[in-house]
mmJSON file of the N, C-alpha and C atoms, coordinates in Angstrom:
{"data_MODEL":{"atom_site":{
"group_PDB":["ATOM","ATOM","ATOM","ATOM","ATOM","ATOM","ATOM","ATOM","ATOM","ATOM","ATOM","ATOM","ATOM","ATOM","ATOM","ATOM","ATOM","ATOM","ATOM","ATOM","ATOM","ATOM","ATOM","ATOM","ATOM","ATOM","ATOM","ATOM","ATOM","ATOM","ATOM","ATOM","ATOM","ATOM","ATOM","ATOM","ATOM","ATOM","ATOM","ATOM","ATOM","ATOM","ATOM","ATOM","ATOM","ATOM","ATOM","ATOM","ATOM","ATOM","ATOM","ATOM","ATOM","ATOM","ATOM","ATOM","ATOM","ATOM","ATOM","ATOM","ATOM","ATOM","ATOM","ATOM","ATOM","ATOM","ATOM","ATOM","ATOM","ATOM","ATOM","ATOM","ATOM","ATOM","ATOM","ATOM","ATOM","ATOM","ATOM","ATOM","ATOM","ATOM","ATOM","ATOM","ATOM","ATOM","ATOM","ATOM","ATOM","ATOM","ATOM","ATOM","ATOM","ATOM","ATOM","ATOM","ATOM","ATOM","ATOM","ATOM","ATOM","ATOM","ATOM","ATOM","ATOM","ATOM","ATOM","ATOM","ATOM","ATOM","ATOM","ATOM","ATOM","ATOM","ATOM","ATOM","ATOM","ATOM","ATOM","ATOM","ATOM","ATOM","ATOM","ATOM","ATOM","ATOM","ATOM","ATOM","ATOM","ATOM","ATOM","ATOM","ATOM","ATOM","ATOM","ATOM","ATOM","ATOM","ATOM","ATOM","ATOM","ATOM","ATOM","ATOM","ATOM","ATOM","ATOM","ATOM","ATOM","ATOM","ATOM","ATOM","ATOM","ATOM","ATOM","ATOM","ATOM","ATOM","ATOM","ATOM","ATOM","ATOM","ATOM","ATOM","ATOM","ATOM","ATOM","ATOM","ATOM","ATOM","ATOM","ATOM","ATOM","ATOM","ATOM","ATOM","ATOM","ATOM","ATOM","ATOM","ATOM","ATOM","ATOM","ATOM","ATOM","ATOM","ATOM","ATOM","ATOM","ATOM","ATOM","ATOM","ATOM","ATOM","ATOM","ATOM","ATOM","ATOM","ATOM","ATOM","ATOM","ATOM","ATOM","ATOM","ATOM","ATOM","ATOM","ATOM","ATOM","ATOM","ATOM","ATOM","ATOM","ATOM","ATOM","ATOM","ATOM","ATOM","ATOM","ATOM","ATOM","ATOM","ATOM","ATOM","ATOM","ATOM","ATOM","ATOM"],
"id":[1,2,3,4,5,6,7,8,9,10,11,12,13,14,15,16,17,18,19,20,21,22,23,24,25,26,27,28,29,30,31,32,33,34,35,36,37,38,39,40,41,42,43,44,45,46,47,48,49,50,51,52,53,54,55,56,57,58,59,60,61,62,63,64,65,66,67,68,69,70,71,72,73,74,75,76,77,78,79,80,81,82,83,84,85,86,87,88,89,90,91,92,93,94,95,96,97,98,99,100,101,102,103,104,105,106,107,108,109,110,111,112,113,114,115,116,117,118,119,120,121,122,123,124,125,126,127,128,129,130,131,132,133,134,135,136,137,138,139,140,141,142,143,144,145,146,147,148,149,150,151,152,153,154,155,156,157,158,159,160,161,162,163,164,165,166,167,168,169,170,171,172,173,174,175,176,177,178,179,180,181,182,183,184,185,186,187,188,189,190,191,192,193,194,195,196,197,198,199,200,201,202,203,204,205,206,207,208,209,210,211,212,213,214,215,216,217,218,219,220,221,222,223,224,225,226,227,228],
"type_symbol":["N","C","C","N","C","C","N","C","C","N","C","C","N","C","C","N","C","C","N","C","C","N","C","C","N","C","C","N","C","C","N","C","C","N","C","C","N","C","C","N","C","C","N","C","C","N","C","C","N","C","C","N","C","C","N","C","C","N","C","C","N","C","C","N","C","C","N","C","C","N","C","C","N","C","C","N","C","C","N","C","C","N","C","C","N","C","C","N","C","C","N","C","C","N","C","C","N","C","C","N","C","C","N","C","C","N","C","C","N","C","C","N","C","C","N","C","C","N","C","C","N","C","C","N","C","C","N","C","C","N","C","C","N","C","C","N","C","C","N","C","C","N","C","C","N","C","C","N","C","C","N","C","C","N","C","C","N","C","C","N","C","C","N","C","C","N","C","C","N","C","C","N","C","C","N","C","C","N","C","C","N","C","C","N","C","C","N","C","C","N","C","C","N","C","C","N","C","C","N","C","C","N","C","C","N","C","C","N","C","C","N","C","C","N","C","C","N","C","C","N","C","C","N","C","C","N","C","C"],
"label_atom_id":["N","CA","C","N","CA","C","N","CA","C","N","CA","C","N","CA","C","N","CA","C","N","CA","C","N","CA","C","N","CA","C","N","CA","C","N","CA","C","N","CA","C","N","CA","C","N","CA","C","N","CA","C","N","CA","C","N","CA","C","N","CA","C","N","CA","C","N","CA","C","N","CA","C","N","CA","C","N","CA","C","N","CA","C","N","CA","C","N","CA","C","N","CA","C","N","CA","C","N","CA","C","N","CA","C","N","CA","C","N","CA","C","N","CA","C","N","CA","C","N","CA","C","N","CA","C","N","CA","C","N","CA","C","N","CA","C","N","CA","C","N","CA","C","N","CA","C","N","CA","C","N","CA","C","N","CA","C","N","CA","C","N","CA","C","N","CA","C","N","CA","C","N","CA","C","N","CA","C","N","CA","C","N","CA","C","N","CA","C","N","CA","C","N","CA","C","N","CA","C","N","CA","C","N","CA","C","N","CA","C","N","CA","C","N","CA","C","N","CA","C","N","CA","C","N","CA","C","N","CA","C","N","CA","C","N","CA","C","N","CA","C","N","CA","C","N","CA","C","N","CA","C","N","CA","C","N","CA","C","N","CA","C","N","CA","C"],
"label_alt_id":[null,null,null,null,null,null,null,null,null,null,null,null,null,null,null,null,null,null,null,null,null,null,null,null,null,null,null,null,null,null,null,null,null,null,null,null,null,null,null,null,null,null,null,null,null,null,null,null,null,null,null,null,null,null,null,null,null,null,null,null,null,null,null,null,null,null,null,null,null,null,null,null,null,null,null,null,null,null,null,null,null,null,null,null,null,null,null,null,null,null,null,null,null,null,null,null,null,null,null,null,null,null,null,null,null,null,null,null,null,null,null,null,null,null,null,null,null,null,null,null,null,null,null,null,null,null,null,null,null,null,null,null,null,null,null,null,null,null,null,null,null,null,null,null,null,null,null,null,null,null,null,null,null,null,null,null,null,null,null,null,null,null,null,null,null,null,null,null,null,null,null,null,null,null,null,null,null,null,null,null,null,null,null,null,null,null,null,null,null,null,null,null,null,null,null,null,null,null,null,null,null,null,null,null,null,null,null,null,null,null,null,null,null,null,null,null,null,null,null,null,null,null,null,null,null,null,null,null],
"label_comp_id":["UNK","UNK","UNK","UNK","UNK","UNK","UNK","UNK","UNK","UNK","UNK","UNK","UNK","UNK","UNK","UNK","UNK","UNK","UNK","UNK","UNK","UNK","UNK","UNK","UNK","UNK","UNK","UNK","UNK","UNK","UNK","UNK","UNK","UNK","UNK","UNK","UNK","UNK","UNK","UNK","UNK","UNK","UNK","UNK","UNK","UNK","UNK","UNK","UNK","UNK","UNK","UNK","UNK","UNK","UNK","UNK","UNK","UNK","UNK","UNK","UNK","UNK","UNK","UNK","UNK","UNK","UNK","UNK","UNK","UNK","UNK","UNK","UNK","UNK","UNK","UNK","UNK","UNK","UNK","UNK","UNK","UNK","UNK","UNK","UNK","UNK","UNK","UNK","UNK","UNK","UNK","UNK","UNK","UNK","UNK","UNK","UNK","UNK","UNK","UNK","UNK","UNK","UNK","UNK","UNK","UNK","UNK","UNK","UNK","UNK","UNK","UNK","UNK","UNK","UNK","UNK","UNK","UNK","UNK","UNK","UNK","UNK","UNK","UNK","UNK","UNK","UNK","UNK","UNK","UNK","UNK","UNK","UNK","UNK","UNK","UNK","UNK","UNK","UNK","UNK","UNK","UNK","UNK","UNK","UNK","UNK","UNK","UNK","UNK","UNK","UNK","UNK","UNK","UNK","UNK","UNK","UNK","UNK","UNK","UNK","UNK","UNK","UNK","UNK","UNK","UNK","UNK","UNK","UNK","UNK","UNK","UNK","UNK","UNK","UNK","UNK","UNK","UNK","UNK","UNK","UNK","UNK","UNK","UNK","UNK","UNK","UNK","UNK","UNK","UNK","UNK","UNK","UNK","UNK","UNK","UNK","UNK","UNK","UNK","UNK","UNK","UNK","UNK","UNK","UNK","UNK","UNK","UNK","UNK","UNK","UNK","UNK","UNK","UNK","UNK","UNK","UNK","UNK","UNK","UNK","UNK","UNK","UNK","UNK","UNK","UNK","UNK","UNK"],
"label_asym_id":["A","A","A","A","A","A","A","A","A","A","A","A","A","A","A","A","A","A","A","A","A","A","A","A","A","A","A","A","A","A","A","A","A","A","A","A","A","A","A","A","A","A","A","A","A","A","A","A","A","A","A","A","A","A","A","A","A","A","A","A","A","A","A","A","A","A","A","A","A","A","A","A","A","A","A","A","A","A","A","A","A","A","A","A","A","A","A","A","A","A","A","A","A","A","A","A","A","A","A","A","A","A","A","A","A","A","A","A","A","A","A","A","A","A","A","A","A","A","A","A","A","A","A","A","A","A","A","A","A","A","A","A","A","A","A","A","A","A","A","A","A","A","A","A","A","A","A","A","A","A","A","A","A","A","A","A","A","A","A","A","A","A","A","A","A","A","A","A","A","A","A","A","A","A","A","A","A","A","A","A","A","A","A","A","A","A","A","A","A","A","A","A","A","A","A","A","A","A","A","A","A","A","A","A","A","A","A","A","A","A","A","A","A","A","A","A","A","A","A","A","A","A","A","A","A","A","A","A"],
"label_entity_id":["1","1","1","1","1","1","1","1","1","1","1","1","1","1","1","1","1","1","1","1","1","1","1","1","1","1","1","1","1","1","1","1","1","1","1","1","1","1","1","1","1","1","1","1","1","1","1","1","1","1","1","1","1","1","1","1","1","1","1","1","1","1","1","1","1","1","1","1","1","1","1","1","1","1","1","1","1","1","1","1","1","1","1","1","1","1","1","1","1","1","1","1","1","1","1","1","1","1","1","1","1","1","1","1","1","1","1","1","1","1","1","1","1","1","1","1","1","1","1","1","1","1","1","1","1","1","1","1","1","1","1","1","1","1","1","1","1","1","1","1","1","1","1","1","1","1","1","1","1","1","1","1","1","1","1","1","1","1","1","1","1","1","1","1","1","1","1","1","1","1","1","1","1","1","1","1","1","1","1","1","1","1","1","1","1","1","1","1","1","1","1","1","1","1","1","1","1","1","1","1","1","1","1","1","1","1","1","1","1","1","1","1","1","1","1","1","1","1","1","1","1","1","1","1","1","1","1","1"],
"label_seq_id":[1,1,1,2,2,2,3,3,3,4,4,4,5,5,5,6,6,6,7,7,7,8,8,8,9,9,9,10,10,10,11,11,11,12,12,12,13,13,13,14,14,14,15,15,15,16,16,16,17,17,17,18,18,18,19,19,19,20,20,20,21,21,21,22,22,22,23,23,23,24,24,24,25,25,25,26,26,26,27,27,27,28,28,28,29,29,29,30,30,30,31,31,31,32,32,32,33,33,33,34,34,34,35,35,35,36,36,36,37,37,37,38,38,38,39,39,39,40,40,40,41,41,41,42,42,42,43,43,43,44,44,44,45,45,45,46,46,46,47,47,47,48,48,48,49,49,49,50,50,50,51,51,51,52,52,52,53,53,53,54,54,54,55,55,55,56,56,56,57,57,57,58,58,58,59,59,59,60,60,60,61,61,61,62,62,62,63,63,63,64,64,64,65,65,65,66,66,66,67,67,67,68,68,68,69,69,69,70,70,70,71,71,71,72,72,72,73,73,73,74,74,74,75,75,75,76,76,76],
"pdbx_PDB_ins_code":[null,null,null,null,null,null,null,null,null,null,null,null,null,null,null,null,null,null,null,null,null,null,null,null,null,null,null,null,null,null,null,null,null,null,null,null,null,null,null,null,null,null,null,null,null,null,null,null,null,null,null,null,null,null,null,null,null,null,null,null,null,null,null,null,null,null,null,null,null,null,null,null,null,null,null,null,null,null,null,null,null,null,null,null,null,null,null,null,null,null,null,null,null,null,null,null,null,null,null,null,null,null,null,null,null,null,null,null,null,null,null,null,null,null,null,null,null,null,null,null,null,null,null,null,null,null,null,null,null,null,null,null,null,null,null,null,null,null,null,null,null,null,null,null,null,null,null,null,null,null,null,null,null,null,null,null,null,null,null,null,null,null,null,null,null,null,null,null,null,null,null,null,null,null,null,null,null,null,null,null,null,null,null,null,null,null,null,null,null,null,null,null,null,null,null,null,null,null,null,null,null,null,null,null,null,null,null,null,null,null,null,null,null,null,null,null,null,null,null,null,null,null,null,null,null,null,null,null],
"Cartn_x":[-122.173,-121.689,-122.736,-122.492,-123.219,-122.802,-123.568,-123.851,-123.977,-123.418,-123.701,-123.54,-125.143,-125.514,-125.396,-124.845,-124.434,-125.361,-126.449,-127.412,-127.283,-126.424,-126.341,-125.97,-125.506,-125.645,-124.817,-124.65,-123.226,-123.853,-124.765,-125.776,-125.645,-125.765,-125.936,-124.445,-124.051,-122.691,-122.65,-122.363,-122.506,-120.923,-120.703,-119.82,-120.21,-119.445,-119.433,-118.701,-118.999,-117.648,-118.266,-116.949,-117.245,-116.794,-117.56,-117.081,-115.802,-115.617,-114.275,-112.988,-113.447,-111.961,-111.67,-111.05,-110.876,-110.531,-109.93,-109.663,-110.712,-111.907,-113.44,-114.017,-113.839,-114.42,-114.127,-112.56,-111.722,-112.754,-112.564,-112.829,-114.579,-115.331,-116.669,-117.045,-116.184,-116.152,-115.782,-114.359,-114.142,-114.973,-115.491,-116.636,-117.98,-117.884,-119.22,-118.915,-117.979,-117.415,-117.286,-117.334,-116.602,-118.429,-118.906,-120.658,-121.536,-120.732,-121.897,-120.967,-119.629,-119.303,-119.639,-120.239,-121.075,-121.988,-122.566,-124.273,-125.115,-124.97,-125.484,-126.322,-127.284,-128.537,-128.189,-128.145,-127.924,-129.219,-129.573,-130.824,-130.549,-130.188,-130.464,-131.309,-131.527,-132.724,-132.67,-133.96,-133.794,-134.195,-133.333,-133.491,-134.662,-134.825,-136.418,-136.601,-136.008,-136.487,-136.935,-137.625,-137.7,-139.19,-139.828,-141.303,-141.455,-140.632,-140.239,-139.905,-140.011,-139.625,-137.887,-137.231,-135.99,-135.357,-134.417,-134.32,-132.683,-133.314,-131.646,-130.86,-129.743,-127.817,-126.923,-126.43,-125.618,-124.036,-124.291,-122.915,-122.662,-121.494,-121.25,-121.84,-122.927,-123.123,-122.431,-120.993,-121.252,-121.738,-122.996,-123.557,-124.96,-124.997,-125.978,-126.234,-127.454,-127.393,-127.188,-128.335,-127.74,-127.613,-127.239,-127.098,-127.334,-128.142,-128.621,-128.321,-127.339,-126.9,-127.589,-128.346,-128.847,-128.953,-128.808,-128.65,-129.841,-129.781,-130.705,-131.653,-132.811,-133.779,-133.97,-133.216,-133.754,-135.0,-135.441,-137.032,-137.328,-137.874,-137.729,-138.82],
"Cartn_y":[146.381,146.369,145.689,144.93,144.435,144.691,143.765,144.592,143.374,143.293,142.056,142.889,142.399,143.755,142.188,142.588,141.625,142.142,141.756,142.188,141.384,141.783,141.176,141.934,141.677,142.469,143.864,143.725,145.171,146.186,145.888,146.612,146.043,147.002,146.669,146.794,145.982,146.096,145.954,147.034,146.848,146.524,145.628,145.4,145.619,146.23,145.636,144.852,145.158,144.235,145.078,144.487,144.821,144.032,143.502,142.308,142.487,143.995,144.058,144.314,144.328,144.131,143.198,142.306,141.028,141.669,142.419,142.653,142.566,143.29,143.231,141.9,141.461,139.759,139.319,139.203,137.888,138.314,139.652,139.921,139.69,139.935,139.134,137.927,137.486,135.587,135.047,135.822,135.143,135.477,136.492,137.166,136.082,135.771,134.889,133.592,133.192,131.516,132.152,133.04,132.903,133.537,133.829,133.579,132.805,132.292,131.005,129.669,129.654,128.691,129.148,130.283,130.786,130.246,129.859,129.435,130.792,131.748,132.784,131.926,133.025,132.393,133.89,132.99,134.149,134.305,135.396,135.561,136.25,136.167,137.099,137.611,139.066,140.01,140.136,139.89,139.805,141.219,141.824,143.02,143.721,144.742,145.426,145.642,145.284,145.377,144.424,144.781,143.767,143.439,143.994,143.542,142.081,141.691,140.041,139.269,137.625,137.136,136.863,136.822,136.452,135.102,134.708,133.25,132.775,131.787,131.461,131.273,131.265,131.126,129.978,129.329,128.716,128.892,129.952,129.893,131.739,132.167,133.243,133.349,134.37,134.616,135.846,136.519,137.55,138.99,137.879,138.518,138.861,138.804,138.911,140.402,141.247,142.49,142.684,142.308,142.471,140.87,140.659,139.164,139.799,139.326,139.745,138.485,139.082,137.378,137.748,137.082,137.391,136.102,136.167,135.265,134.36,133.374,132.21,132.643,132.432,132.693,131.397,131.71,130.303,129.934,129.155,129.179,128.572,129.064,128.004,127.968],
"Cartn_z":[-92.582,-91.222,-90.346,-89.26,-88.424,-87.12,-86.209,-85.213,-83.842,-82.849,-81.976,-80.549,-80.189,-78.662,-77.626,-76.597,-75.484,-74.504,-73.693,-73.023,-72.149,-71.044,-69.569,-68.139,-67.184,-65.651,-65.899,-66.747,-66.981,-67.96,-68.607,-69.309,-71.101,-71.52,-73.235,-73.843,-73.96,-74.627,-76.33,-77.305,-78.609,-79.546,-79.926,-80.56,-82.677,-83.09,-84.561,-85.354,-86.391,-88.077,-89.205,-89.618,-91.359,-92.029,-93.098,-93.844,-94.674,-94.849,-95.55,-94.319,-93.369,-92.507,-91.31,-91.486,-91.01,-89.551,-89.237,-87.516,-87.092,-87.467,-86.784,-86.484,-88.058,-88.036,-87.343,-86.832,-86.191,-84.134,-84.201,-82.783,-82.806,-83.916,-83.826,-83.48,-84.628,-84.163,-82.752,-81.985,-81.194,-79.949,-80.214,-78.795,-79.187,-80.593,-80.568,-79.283,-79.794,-79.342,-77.707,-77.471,-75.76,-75.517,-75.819,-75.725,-75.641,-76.355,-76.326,-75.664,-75.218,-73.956,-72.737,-72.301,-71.431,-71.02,-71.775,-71.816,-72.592,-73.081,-73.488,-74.87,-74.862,-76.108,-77.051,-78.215,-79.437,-80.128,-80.811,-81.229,-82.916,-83.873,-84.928,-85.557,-85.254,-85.719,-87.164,-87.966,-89.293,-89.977,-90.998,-91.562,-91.463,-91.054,-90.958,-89.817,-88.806,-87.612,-86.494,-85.244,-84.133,-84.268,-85.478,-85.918,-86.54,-86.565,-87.554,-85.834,-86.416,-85.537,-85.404,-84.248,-84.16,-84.347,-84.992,-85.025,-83.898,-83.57,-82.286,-83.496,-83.084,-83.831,-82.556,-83.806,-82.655,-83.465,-84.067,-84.909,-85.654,-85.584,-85.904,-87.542,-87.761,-89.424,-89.666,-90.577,-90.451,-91.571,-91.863,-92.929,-92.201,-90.741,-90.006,-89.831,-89.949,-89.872,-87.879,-87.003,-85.785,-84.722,-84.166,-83.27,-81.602,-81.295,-79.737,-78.746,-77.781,-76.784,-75.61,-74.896,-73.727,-72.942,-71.517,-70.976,-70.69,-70.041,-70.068,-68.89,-69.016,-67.227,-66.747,-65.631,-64.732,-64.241,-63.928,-63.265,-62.403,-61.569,-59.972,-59.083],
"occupancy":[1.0,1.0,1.0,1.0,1.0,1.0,1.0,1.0,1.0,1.0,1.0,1.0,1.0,1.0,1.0,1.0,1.0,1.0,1.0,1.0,1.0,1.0,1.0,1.0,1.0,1.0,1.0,1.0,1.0,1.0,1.0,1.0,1.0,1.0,1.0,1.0,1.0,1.0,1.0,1.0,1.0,1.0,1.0,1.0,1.0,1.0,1.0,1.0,1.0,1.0,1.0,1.0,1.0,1.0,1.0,1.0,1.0,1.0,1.0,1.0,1.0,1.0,1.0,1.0,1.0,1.0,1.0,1.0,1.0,1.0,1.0,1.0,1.0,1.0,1.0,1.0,1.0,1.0,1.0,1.0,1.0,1.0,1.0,1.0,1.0,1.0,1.0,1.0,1.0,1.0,1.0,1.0,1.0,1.0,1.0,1.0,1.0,1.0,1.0,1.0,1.0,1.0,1.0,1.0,1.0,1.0,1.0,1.0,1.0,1.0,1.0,1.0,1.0,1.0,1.0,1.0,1.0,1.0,1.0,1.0,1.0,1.0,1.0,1.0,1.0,1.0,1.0,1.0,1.0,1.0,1.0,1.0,1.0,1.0,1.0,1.0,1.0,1.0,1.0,1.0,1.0,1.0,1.0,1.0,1.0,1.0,1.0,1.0,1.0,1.0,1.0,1.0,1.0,1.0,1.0,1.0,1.0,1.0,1.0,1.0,1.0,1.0,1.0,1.0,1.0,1.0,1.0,1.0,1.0,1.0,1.0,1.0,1.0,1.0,1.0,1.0,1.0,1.0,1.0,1.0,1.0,1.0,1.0,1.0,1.0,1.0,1.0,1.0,1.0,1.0,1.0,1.0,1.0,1.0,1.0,1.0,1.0,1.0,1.0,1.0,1.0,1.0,1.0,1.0,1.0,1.0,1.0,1.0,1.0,1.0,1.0,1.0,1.0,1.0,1.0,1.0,1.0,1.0,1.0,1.0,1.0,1.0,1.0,1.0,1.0,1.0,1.0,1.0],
"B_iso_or_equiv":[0.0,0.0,0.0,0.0,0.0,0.0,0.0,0.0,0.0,0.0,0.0,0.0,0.0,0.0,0.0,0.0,0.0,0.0,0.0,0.0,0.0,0.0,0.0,0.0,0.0,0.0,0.0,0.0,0.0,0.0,0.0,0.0,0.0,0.0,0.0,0.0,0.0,0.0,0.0,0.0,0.0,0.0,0.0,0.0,0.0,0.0,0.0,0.0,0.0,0.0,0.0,0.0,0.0,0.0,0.0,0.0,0.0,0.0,0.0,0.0,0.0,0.0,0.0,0.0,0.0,0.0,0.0,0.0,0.0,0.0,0.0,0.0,0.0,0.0,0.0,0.0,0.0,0.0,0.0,0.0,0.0,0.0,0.0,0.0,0.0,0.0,0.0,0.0,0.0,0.0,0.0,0.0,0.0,0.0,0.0,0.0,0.0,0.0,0.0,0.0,0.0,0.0,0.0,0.0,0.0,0.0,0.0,0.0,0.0,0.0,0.0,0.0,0.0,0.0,0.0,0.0,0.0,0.0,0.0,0.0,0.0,0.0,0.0,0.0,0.0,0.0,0.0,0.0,0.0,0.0,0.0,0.0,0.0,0.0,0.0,0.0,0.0,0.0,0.0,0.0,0.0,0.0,0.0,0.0,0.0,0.0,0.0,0.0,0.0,0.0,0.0,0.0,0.0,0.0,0.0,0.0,0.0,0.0,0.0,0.0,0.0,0.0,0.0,0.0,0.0,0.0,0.0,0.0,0.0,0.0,0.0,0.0,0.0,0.0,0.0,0.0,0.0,0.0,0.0,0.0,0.0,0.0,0.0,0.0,0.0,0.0,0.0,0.0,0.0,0.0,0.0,0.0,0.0,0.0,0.0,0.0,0.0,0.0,0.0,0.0,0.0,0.0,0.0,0.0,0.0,0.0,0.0,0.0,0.0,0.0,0.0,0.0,0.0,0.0,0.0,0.0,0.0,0.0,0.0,0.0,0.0,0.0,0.0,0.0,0.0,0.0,0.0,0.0],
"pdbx_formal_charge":[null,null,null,null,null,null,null,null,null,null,null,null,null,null,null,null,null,null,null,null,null,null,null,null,null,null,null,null,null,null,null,null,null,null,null,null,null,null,null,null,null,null,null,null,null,null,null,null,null,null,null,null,null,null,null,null,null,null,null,null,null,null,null,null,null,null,null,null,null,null,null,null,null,null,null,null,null,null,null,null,null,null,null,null,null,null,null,null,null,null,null,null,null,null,null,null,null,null,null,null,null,null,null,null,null,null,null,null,null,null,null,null,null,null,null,null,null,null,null,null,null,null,null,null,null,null,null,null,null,null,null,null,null,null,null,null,null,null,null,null,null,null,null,null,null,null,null,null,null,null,null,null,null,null,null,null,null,null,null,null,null,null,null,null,null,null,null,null,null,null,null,null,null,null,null,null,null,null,null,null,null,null,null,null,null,null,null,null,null,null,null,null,null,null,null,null,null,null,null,null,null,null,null,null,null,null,null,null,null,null,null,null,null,null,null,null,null,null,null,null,null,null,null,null,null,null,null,null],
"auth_seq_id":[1,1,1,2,2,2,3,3,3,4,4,4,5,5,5,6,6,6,7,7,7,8,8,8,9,9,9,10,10,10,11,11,11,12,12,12,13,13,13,14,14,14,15,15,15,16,16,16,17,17,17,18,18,18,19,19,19,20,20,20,21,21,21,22,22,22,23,23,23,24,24,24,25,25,25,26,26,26,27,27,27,28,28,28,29,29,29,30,30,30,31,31,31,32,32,32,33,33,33,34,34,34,35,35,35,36,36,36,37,37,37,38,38,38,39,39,39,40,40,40,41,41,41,42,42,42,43,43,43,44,44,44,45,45,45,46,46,46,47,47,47,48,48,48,49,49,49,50,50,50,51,51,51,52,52,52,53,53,53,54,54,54,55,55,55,56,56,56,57,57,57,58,58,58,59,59,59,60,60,60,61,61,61,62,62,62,63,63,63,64,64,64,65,65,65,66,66,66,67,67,67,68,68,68,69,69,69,70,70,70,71,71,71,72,72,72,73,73,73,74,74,74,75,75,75,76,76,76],
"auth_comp_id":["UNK","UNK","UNK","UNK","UNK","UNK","UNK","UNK","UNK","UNK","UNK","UNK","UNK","UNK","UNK","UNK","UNK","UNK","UNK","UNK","UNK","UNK","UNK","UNK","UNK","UNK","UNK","UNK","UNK","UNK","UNK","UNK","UNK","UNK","UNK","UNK","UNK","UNK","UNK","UNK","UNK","UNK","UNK","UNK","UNK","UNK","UNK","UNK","UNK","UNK","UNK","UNK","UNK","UNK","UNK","UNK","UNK","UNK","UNK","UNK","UNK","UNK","UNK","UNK","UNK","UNK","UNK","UNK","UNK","UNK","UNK","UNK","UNK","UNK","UNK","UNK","UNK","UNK","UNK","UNK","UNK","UNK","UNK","UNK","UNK","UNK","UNK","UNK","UNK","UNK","UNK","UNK","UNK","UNK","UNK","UNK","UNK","UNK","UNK","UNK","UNK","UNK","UNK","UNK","UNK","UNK","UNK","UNK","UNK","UNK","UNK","UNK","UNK","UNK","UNK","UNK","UNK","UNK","UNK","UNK","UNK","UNK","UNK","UNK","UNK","UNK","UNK","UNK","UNK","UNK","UNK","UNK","UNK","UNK","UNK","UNK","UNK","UNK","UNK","UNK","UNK","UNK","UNK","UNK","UNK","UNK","UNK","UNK","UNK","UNK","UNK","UNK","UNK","UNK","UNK","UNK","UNK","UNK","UNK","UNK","UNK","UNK","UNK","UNK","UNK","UNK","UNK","UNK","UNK","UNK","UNK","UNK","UNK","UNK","UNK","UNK","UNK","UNK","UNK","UNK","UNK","UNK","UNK","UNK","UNK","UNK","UNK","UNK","UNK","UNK","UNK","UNK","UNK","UNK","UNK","UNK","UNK","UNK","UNK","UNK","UNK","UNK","UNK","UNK","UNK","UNK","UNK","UNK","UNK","UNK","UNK","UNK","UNK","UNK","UNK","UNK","UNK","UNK","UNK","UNK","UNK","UNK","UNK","UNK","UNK","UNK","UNK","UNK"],
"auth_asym_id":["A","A","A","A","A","A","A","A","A","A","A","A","A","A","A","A","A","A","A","A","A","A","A","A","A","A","A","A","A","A","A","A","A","A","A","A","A","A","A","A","A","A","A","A","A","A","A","A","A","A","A","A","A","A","A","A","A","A","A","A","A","A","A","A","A","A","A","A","A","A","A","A","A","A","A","A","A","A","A","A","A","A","A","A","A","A","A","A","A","A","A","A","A","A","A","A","A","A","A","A","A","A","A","A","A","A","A","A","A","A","A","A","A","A","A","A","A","A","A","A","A","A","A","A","A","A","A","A","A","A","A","A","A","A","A","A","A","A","A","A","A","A","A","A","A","A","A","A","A","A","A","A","A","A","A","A","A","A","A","A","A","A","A","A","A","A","A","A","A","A","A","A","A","A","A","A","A","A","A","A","A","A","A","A","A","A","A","A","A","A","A","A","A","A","A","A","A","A","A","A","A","A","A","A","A","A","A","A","A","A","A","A","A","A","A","A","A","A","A","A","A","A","A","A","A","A","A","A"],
"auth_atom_id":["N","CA","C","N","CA","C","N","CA","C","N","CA","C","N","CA","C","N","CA","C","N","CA","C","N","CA","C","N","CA","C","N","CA","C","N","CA","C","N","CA","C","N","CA","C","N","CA","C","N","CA","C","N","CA","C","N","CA","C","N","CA","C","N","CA","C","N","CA","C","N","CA","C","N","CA","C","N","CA","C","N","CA","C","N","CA","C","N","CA","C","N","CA","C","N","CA","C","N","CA","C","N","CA","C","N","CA","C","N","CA","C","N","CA","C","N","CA","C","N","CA","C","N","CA","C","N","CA","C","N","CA","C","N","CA","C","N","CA","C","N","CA","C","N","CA","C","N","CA","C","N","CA","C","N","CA","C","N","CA","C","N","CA","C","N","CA","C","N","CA","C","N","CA","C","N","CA","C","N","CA","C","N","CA","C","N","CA","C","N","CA","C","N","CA","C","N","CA","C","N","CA","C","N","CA","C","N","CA","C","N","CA","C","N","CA","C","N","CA","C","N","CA","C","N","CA","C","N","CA","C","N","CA","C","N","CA","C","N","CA","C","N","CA","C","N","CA","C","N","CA","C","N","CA","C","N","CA","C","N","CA","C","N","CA","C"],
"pdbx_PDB_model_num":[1,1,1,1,1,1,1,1,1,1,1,1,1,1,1,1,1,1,1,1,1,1,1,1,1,1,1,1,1,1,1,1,1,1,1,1,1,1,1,1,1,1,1,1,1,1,1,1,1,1,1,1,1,1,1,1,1,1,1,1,1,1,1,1,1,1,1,1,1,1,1,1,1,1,1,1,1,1,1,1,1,1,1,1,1,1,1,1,1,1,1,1,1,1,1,1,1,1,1,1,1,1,1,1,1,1,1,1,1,1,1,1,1,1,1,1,1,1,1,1,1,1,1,1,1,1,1,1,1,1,1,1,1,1,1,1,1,1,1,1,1,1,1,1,1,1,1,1,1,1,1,1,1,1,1,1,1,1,1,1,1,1,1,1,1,1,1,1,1,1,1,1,1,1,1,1,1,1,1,1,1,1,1,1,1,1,1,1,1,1,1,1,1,1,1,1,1,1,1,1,1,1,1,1,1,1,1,1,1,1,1,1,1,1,1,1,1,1,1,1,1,1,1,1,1,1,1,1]
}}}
């Protein structure tokens, strides 16, 4: 099972899946794609924890244990 945390003005939003049931998948995937036409930055946390480094995603894995989307900082 995995895990995709949406971290924006509305607070922590946690969605899951399971690789054996396609309803989850389909609603994983398509929350990926409407994330990232946002502008949202995806991050996938690699097994073990937030002690490893995170690597960006520009594409739904869903063999990903968790996927973290957080928005972009502007700088001015």
């Amino acid at each position: 099972m995995g895990v995709m945390r949406i971290i924006d003005e509305t607070g922590d939003t946690m969605v899951t899946w399971d690789l054996g049931d396609t309803e989850t998948l389909e609603r994983a995937t398509k929350l990926f794609d409407t994330e990232l036409a946002k502008g949202s930055l995806a991050f996938s946390i690699p097994p073990g924890g937030r002690d490893r480094d995170a690597d960006r995603v520009m594409s739904f894995d869903p063999g990903a244990d968790e996927i973290v989307w957080v928005r972009p900082v502007a700088g001015g």
